[in-house]
ZAMARGU-4260 file (C-alpha; in steps of 0.2 Angstrom, whole numbers, plus 5000, padded with zeros to 4 digits):
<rodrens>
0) 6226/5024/6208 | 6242/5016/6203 | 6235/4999/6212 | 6216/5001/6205 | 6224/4998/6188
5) 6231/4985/6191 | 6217/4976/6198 | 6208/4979/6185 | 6220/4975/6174 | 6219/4956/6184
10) 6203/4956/6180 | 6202/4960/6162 | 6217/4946/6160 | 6206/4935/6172 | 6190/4938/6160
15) 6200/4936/6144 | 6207/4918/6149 | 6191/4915/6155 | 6183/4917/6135 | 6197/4908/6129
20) 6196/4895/6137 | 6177/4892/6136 | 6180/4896/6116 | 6193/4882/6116 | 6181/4870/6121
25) 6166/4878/6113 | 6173/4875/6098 | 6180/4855/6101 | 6169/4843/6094 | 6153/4836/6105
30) 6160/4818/6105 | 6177/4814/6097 | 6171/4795/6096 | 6158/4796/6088 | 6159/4796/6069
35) 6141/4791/6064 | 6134/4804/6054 | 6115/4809/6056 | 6103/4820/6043 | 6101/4839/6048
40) 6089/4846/6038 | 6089/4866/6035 | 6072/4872/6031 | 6073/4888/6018 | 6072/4903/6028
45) 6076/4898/6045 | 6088/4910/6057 | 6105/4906/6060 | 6099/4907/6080 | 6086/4895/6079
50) 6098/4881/6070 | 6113/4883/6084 | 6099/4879/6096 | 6095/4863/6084 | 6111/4860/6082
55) 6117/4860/6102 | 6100/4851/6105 | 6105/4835/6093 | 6122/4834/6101 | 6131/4841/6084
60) 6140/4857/6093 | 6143/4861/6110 | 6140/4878/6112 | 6124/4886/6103 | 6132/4903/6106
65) 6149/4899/6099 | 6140/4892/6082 | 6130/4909/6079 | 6145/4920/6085 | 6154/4910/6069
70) 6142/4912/6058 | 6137/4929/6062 | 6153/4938/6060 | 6162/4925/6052 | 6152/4928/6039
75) 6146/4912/6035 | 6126/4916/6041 | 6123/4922/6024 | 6129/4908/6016 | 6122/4892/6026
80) 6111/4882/6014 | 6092/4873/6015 | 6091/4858/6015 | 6101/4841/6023 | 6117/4838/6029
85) 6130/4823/6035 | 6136/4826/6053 | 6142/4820/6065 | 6147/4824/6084 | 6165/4823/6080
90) 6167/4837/6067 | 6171/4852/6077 | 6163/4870/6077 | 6173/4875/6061 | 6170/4859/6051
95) 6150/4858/6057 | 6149/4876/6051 | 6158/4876/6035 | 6148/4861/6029 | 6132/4869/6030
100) 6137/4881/6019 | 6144/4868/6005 | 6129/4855/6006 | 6137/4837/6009 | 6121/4827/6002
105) 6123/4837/5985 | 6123/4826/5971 | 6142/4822/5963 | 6137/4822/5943 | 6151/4819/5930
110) 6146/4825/5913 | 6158/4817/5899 | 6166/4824/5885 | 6156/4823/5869 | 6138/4819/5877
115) 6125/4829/5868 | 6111/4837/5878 | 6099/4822/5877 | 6113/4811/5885 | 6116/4824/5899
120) 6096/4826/5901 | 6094/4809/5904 | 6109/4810/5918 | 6098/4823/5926 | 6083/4815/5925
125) 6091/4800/5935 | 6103/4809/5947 | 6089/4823/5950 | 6074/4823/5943 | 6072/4834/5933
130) 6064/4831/5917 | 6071/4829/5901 | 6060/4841/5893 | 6064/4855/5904 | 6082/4852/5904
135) 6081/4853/5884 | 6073/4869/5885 | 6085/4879/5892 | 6103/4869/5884 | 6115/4877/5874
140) 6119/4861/5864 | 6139/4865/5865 | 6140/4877/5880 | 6137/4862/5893 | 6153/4862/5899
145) 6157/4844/5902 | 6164/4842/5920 | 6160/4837/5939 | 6148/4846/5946 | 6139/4847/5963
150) 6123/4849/5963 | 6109/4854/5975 | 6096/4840/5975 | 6082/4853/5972 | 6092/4860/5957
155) 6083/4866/5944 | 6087/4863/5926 | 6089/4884/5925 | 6100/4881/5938 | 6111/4867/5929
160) 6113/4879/5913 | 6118/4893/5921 | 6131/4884/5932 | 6138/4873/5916 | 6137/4890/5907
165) 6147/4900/5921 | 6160/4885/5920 | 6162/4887/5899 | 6166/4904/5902 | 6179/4903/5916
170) 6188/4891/5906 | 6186/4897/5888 | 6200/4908/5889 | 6200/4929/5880 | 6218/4917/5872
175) 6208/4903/5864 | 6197/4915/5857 | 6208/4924/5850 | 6218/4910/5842 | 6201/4905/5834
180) 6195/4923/5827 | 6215/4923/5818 | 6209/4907/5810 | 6192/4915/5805 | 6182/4906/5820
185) 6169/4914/5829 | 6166/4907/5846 | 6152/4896/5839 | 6163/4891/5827 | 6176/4886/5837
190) 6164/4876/5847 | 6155/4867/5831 | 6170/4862/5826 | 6179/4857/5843 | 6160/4846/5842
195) 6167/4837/5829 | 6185/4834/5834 | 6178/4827/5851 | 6168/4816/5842 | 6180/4811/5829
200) 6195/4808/5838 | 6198/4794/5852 | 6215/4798/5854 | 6223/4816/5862 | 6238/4817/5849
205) 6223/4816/5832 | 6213/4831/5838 | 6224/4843/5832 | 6226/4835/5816 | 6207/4830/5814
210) 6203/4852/5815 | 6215/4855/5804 | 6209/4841/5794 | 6190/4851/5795 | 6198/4869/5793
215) 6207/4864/5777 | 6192/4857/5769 | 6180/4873/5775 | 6193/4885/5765 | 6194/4877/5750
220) 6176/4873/5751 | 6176/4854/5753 | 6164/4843/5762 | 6168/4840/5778 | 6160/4820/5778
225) 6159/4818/5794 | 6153/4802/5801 | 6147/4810/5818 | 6138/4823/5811 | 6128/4809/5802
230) 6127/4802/5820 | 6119/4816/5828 | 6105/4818/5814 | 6099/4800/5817 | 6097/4801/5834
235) 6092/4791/5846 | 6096/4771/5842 | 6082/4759/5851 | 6093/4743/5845 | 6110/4750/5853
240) 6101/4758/5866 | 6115/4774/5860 | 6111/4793/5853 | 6128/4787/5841 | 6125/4775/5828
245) 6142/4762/5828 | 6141/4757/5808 | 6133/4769/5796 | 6125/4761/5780 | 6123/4770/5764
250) 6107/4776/5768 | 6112/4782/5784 | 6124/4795/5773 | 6108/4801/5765 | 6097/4807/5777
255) 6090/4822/5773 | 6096/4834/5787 | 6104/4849/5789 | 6117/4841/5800 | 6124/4828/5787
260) 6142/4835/5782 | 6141/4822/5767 | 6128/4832/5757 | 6127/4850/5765 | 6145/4858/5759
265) 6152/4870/5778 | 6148/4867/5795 | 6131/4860/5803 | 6121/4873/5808 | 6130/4872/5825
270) 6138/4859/5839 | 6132/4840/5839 | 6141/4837/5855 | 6148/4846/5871 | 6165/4848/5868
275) 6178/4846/5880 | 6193/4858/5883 | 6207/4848/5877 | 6194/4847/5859 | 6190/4865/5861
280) 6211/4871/5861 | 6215/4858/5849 | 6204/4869/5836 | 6210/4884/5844 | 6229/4877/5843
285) 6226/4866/5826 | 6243/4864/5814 | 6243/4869/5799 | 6243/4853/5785 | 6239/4848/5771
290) 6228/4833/5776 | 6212/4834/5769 | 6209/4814/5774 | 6208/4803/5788 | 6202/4785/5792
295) 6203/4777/5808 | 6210/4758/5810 | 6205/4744/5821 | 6213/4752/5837 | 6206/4768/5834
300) 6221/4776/5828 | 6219/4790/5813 | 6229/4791/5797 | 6231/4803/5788 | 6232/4808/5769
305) 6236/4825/5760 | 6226/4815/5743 | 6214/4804/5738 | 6227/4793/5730 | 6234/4792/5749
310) 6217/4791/5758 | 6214/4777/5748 | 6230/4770/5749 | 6227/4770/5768 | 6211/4763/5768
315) 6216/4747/5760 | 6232/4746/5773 | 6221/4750/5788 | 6204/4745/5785 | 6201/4730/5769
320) 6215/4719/5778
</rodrens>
């Protein structure tokens, strides 16, 4: 008996080097040398068996059983994407497998800070056609939560929303809120006004300032005169070929909308831009001052002023000379 064990024991140690052996080369890349990459294209629906066996065929893998037995209990099967992906025969098993489920010819988009929805549809539009209209439909001017995203080719504008939505809310913070309720903000707002700060301010060290410019005026009911906002109701500018108008005339102060800050006493009816977070916190984080002025000078610095006496004396130090 004694001896039957320990043949059999041989052999279960002879079969277990045996797997691990032909896993450790299973799972080496086809061809080390070879770094040119070549489309594989997922079609929606199709089985994780029938792709090992592509894979394997176009000399991607080595071993068509290896790939299903990752993505199968690995737990990647559920996860592989449609569509097309870079690879190449030096990527091993791991590599091959974990870039299926991420999409490498998804489309890098950067949305800045301050764009309004028009601007970030037209990005769209270009990067992956979706039309503006449909993209306009479904944006929360304000919630676009300006970052880099990746993005499936065949996104659709749905799509986009809920992802920049899904991003707002990770990074708007239960904290930030509740910075902004103790000033009397709700969450739109916080976000209307952070809209104006990010538009107002070039500079990191004038946000703070610029909101508690915009929070003083709101509480003892002043007009917030607010070039930008005056921007966004003109929209679109043919001759700049810009949705933000540089130098604003007279009549430009007098357009008749509810978004011009220079004859409508409060906020707009709600955010002209996307605001970043660094706009969004300065709100949430704003001093409190007595400013009640500000004028930018050719650098696009801010100044300052608690009166009208100041603003003025400011003007004529940073803008007439």
């Amino acid at each position: 008996m004694k001896q039957r064990l320990i043949i059999l024991f041989l052999i279960l140690v002879i079969i277990g080097m045996s797997i691990l052996l032909w896993w450790n080369q299973a799972i080496k890349p086809s061809d080390p040398q070879n770094v040119q990459n070549t489309t594989f294209t997922i079609s929606r629906g199709e089985n994780v068996r029938d792709i090992a066996e592509r894979l394997q065929k176009d000399n991607l893998i080595r071993s068509s059983v290896a790939f299903f037995l990752i993505a199968r209990f690995g737990g990647l099967a559920q996860n592989i994407q449609s569509g097309d992906f870079k690879l190449n025969p030096a990527m091993d098993l791991f590599t091959v497998a974990n870039t299926l489920t991420h999409g490498t010819t998804d489309v890098r988009i950067t949305i800045p800070e301050g764009w309004r929805d028009e601007e970030i549809s037209l990005e769209l539009t270009k990067e992956l056609n979706i039309p503006e209209s449909e993209f306009l439909k479904v944006a929360n001017e304000g919630f676009m939560f300006p970052d880099t995203y990746m993005l499936p080719k065949d996104a659709s504008a749905s799509t986009v929303v809920r992802l920049m939505q899904s991003n707002f809310h990770k990074k708007i913070t239960r904290n930030i809120i509740s910075k902004a309720q103790a000033k009397g903000l709700s969450l739109d707002d916080l976000i209307t006004v952070a809209s104006l700060v990010e538009r107002e301010a070039k500079l990191p060290e004038d946000r703070p300032l610029v909101a508690s410019v915009i929070l003083n005026r709101l509480k003892i009911g002043m007009k917030l005169d607010i070039d930008a906002t005056v921007q966004y109701a003109l929209g679109y500018q043919p001759a700049n070929q810009s949705w933000w108008k540089k130098d604003l005339t007279q009549e430009d102060l007098q357009i008749d909308s509810p978004y011009n800050t220079y004859l409508n006493p409060g906020l707009p009816p709600g955010p002209i831009a996307n605001p970043g977070l660094a706009a969004i916190e300065a709100v949430a984080n704003a001093p409190q001052t007595g400013y009640l002025f500000y004028v930018s000078d050719k650098s696009g610095k801010l100044h300052f002023a608690t009166s009208a006496e100041g603003h003025n004396s400011n003007v004529t130090k940073y803008i007439n000379n």
